[in-house]
VEXDOZA-79089 format. One line per 3 residues: number of its first residue (from 0); their letters; for each residue y, x, z of N, C-alpha, C, CB. Coordinates in nm, 2 decimals. Glycine has a CB too. Example, Ala and Ser with C-alpha at 12.3 -4.5 7.8 and 13.67 -1.06 7.14 Angstrom:
2
0) AS) -0.57,1.32,0.78,-0.45,1.23,0.78,-0.33,1.32,0.78,-0.45,1.13,0.90  -0.22,1.28,0.71,-0.11,1.37,0.71,0.00,1.29,0.79,-0.06,1.41,0.57;
end
This chain:
142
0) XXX) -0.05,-1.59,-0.30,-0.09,-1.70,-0.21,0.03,-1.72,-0.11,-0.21,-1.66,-0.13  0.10,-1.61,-0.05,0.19,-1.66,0.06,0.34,-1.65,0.03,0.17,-1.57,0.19  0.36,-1.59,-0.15,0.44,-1.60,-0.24,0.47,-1.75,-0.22,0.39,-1.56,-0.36;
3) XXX) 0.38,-1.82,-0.27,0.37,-1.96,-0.36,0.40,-2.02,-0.21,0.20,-2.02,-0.46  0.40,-2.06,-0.10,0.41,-2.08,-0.01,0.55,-2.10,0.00,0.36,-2.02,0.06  0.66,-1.98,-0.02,0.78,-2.04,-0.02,0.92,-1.99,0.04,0.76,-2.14,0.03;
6) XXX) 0.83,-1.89,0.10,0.86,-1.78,0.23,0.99,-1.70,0.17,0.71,-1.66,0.28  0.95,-1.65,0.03,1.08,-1.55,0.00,1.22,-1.65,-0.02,1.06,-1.43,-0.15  1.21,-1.80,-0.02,1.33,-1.82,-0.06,1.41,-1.80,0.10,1.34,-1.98,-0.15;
9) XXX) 1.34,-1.76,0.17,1.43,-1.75,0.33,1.49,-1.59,0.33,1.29,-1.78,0.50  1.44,-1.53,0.23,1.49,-1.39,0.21,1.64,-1.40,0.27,1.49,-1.33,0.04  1.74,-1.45,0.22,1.89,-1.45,0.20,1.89,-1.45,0.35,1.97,-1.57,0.10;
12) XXX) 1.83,-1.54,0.45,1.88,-1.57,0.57,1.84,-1.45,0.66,1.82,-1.69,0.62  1.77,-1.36,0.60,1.69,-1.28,0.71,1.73,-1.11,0.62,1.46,-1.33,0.73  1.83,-1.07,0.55,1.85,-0.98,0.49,1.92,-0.86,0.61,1.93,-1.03,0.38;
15) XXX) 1.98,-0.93,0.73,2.00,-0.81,0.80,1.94,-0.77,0.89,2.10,-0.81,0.84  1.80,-0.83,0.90,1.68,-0.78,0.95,1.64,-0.66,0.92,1.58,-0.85,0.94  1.65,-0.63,0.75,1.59,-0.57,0.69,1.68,-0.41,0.68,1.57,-0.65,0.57;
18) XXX) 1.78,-0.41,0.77,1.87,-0.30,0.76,1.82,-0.22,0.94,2.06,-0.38,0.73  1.76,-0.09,0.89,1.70,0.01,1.00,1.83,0.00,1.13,1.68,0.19,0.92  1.82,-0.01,1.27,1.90,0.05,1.33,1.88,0.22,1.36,1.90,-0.03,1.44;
21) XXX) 1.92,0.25,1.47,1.94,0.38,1.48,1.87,0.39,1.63,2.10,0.44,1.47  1.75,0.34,1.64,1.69,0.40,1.73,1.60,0.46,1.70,1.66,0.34,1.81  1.52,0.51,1.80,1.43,0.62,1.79,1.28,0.56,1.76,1.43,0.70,1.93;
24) XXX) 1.28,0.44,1.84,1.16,0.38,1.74,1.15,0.32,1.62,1.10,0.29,1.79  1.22,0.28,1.59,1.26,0.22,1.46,1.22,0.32,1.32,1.43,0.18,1.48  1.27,0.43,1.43,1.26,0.57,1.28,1.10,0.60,1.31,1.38,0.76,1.31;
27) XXX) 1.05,0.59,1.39,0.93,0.63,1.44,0.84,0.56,1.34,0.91,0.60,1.60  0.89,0.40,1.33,0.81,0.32,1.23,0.85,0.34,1.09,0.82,0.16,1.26  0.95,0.38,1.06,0.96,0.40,0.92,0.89,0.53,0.90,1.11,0.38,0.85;
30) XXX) 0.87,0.65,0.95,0.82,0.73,0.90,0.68,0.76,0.90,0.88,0.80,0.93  0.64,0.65,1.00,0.50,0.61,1.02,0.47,0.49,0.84,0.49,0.50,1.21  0.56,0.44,0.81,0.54,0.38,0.73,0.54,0.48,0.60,0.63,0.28,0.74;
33) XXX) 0.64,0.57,0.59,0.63,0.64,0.51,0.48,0.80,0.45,0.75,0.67,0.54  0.44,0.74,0.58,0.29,0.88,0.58,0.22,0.80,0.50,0.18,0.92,0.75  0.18,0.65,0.54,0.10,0.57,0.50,0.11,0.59,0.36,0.12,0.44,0.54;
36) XXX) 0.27,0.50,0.30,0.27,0.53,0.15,0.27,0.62,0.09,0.35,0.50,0.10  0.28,0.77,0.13,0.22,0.87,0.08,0.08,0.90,0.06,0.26,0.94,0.14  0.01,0.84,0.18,-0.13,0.87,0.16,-0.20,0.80,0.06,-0.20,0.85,0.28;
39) XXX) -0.13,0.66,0.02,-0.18,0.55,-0.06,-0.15,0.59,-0.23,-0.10,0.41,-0.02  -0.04,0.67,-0.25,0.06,0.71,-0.36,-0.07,0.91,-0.41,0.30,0.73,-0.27  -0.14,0.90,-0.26,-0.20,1.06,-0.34,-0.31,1.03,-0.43,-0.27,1.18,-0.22;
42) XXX) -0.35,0.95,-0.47,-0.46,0.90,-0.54,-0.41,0.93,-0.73,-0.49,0.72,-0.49  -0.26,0.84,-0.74,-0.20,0.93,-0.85,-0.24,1.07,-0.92,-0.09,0.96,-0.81  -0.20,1.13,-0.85,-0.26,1.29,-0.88,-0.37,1.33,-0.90,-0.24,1.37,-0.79;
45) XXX) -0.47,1.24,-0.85,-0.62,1.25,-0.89,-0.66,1.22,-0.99,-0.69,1.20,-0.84  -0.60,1.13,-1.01,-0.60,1.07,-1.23,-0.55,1.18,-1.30,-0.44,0.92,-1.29  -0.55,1.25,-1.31,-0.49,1.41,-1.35,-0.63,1.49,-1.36,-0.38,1.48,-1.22;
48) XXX) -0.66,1.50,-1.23,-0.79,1.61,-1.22,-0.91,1.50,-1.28,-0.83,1.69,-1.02  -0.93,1.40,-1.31,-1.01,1.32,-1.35,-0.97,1.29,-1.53,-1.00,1.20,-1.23  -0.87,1.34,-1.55,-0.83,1.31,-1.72,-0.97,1.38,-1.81,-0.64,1.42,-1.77;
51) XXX) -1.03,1.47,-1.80,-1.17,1.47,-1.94,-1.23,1.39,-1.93,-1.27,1.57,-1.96  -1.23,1.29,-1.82,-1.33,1.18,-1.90,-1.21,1.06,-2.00,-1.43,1.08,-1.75  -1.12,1.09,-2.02,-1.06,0.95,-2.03,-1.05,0.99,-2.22,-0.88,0.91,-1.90;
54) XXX) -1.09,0.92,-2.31,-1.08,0.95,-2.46,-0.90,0.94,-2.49,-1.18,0.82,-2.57  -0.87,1.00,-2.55,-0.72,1.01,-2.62,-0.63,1.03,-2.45,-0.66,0.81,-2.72  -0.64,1.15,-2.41,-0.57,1.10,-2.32,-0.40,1.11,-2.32,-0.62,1.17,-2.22;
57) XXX) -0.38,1.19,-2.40,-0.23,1.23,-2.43,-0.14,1.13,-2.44,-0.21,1.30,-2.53  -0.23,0.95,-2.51,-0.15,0.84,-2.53,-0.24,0.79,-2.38,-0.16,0.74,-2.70  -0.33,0.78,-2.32,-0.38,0.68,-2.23,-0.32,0.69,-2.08,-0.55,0.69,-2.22;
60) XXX) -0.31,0.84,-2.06,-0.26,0.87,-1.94,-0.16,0.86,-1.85,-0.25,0.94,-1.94  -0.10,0.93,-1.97,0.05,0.82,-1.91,0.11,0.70,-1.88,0.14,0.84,-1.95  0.04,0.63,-1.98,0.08,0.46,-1.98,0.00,0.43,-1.86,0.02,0.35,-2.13;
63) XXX) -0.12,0.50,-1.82,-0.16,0.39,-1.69,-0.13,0.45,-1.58,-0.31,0.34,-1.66  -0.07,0.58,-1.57,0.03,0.67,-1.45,0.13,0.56,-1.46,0.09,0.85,-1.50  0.20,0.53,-1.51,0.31,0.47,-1.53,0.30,0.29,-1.46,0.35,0.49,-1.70;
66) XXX) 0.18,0.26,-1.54,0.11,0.06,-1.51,0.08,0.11,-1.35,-0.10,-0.02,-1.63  0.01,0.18,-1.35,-0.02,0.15,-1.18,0.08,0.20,-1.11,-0.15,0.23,-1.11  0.17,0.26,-1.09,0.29,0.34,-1.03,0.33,0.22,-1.03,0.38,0.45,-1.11;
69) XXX) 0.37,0.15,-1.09,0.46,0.01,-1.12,0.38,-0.16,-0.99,0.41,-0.03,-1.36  0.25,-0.13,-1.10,0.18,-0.28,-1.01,0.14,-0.24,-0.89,0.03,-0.35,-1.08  0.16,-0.10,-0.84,0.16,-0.07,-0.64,0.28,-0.09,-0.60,0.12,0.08,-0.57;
72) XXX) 0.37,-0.04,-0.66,0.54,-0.05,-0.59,0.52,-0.19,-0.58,0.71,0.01,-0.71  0.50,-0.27,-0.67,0.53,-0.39,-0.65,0.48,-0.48,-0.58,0.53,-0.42,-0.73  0.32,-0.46,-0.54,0.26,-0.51,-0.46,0.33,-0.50,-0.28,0.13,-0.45,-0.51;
75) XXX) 0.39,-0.33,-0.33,0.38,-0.29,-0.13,0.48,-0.40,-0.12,0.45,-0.07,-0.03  0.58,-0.39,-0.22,0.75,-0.45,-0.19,0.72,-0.59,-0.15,0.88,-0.45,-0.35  0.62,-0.66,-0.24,0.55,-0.80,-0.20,0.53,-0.81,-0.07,0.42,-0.82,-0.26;
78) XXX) 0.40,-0.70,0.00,0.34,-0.72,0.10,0.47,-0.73,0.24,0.22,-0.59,0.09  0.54,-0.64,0.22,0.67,-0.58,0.32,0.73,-0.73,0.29,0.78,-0.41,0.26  0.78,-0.74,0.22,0.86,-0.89,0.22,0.86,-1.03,0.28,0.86,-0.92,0.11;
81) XXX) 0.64,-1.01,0.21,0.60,-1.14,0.29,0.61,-1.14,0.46,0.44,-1.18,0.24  0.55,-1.02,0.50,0.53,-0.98,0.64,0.66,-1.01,0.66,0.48,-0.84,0.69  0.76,-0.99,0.68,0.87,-0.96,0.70,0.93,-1.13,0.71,0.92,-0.85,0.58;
84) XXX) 0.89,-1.22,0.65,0.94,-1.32,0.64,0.83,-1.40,0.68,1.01,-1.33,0.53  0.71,-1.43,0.69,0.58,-1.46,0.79,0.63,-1.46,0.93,0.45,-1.33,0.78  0.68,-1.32,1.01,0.65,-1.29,1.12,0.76,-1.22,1.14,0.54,-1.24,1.14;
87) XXX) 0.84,-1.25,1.27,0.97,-1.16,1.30,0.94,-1.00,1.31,1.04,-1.21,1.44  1.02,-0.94,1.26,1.00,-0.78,1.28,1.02,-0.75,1.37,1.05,-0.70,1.23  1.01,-0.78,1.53,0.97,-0.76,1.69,0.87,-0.81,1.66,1.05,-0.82,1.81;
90) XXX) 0.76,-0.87,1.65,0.63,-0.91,1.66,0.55,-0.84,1.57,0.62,-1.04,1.63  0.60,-0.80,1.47,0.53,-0.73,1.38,0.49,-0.56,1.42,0.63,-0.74,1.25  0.63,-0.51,1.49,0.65,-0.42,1.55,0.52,-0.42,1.69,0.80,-0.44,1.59;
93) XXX) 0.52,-0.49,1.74,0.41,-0.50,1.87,0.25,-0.53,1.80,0.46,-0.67,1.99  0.23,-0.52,1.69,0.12,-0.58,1.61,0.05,-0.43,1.55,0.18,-0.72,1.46  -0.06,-0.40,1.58,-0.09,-0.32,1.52,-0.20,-0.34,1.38,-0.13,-0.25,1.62;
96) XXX) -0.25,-0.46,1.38,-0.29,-0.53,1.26,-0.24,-0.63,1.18,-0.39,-0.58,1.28  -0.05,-0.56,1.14,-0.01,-0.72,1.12,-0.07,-0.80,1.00,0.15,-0.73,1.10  -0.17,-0.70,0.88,-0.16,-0.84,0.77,-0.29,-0.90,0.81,-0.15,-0.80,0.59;
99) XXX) -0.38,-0.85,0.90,-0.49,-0.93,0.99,-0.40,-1.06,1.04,-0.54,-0.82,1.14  -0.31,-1.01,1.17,-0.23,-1.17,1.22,-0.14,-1.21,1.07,-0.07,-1.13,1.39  -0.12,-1.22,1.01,-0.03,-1.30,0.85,-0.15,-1.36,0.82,0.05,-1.19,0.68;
102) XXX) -0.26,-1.32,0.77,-0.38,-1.38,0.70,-0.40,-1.48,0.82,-0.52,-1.26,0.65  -0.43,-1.46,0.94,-0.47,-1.53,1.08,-0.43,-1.67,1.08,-0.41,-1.47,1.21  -0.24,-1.65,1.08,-0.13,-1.72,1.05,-0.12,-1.87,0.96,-0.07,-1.63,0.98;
105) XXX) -0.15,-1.76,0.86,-0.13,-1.82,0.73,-0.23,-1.91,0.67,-0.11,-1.73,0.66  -0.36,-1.89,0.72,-0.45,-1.94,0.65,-0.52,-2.03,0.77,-0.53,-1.83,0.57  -0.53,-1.99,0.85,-0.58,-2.02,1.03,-0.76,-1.96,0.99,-0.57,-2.28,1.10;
108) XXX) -0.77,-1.85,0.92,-0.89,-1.84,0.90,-0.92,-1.72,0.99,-0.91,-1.83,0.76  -1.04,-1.68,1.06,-1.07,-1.54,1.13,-1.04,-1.41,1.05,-1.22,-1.54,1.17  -0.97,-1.30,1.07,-0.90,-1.22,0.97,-1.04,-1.12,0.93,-0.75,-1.13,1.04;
111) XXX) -1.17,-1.13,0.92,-1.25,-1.06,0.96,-1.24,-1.02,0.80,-1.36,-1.12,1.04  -1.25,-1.11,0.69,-1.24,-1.03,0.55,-1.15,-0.96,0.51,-1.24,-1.10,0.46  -1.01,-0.98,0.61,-0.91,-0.91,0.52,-0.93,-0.79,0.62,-0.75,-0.99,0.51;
114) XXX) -0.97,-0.76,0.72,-1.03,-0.62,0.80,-1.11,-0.53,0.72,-1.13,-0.66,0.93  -1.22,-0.65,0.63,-1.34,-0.56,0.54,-1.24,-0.51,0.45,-1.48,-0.64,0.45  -1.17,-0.56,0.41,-1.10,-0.53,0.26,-1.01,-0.43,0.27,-1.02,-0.64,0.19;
117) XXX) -0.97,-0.37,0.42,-0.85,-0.27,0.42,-0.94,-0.18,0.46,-0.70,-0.28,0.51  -1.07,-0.20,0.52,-1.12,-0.10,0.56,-1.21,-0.03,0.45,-1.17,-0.13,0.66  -1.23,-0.10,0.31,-1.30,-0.04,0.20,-1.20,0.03,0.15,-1.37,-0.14,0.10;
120) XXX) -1.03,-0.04,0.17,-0.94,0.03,0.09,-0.93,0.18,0.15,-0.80,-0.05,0.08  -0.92,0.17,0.24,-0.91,0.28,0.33,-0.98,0.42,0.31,-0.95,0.23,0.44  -1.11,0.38,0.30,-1.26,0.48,0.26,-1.24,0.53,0.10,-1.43,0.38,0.27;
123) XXX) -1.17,0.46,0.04,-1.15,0.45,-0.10,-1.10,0.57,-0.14,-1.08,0.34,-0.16  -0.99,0.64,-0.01,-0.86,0.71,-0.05,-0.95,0.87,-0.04,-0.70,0.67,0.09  -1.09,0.91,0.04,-1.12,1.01,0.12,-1.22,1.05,-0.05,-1.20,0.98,0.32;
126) XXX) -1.30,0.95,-0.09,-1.38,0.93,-0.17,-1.36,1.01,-0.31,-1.38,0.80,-0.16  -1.23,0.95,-0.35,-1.19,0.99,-0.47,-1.14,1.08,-0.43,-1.12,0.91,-0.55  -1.09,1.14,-0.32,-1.05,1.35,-0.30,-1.21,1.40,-0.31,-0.97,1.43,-0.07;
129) XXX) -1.32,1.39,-0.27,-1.45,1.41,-0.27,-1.46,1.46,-0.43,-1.54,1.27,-0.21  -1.42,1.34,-0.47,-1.49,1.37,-0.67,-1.35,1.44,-0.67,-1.53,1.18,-0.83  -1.29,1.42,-0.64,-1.11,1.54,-0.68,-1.19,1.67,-0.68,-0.93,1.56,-0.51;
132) XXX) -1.22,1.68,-0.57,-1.22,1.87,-0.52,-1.37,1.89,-0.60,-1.23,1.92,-0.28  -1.44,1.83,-0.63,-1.57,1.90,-0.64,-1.55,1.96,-0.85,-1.73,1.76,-0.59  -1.43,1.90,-0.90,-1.41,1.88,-1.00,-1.28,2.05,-1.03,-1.36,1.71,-1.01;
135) XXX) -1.23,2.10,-0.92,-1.19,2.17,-0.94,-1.22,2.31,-0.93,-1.13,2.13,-0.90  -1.35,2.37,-0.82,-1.42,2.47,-0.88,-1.50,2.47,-0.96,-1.46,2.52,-0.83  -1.55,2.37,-1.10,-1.58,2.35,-1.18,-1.53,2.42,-1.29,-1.59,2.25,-1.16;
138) XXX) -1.43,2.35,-1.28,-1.30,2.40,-1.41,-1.27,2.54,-1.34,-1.12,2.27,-1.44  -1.23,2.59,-1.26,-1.20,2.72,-1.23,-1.35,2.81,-1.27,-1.16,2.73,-1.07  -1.44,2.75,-1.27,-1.55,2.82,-1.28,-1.54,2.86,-1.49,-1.71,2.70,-1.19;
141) X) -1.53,2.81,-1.56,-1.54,2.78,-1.67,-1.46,2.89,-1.74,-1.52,2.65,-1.69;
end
C-alpha cells in the first residue's frame, strides 16, 4: 500500500539518514530494535519442536524454514524503509507507536485496526512457546 505510493523512490535522497551516529541514544534504539527482531525471529525454532506433525518433513522443513526466513526479512526491510521515508527519523524516534502514526498518516484513518493487528501479532509470539514447551516433556517423556 505505502510501497505503491511512491515513497521509496525518495530512498536515494534520504540514505544518510540511514547511517547510525555514535550517540548513546541512537544505540539505545537499535538495540531496542534488535530485542524486538529477535523476539519476532524466536518463533523459527519452534517449527522444529512442532516438525511430527508436518508429513515428509525432511523435504517440507526446510523449504519453509528457508520461505519464511526470507518473506520476514523482507517484510521488516519494507516496514523500516517505508517508516523511514513516511516520517523523519527524529519523529519517529519521539513516537512510540510509529506504524499506528504511518497508518494515521497515510491513510487519515483512526489507527485503531492496525493497534488490533500488532496486538494479536504480539500474543501470537507467547502462544506458540505455550504449545513449544508443553511438547517438550512429552518427547522427553517417551
Amino acid at each position: 500500500m505505502l510501497i505503491g505510493s511512491g515513497t521509496l523512490t525518495e530512498l536515494q535522497e534520504h540514505l544518510d539518514e540511514f547511517s547510525p551516529s555514535f550517540e548513546t541514544t541512537v544505540w539505545t534504539g537499535i538495540l531496542g530494535g534488535s530485542f524486538l527482531a529477535f523476539y519476532a525471529f524466536i518463533g523459527f525454532e519452534d517449527m522444529v519442536n512442532l516438525a511430527e506433525e508436518i508429513k515428509d518433513v525432511r523435504r517440507t522443513l526446510p523449504a519453509a524454514i528457508v520461505a519464511t526466513l526470507v518473506v520476514t526479512t523482507l517484510i521488516y526491510v519494507i516496514v523500516v524503509l517505508v517508516a523511514n521515508l513516511a516520517i523523519t527519523p527524529a519523529e519517529l524516534g519521539q513516537n512510540d507507536a510509529f506504524l499506528a502514526l504511518i497508518y494515521e498518516r497515510e491513510t487519515g484513518s483512526n489507527p485503531a485496526l492496525i493497534n488490533l493487528i500488532s496486538i494479536f501479532a504480539v500474543l501470537n509470539g507467547p502462544l506458540i512457546q505455550i504449545i513449544m514447551a508443553l511438547r517438550v516433556p512429552y518427547r522427553l517423556s517417551a
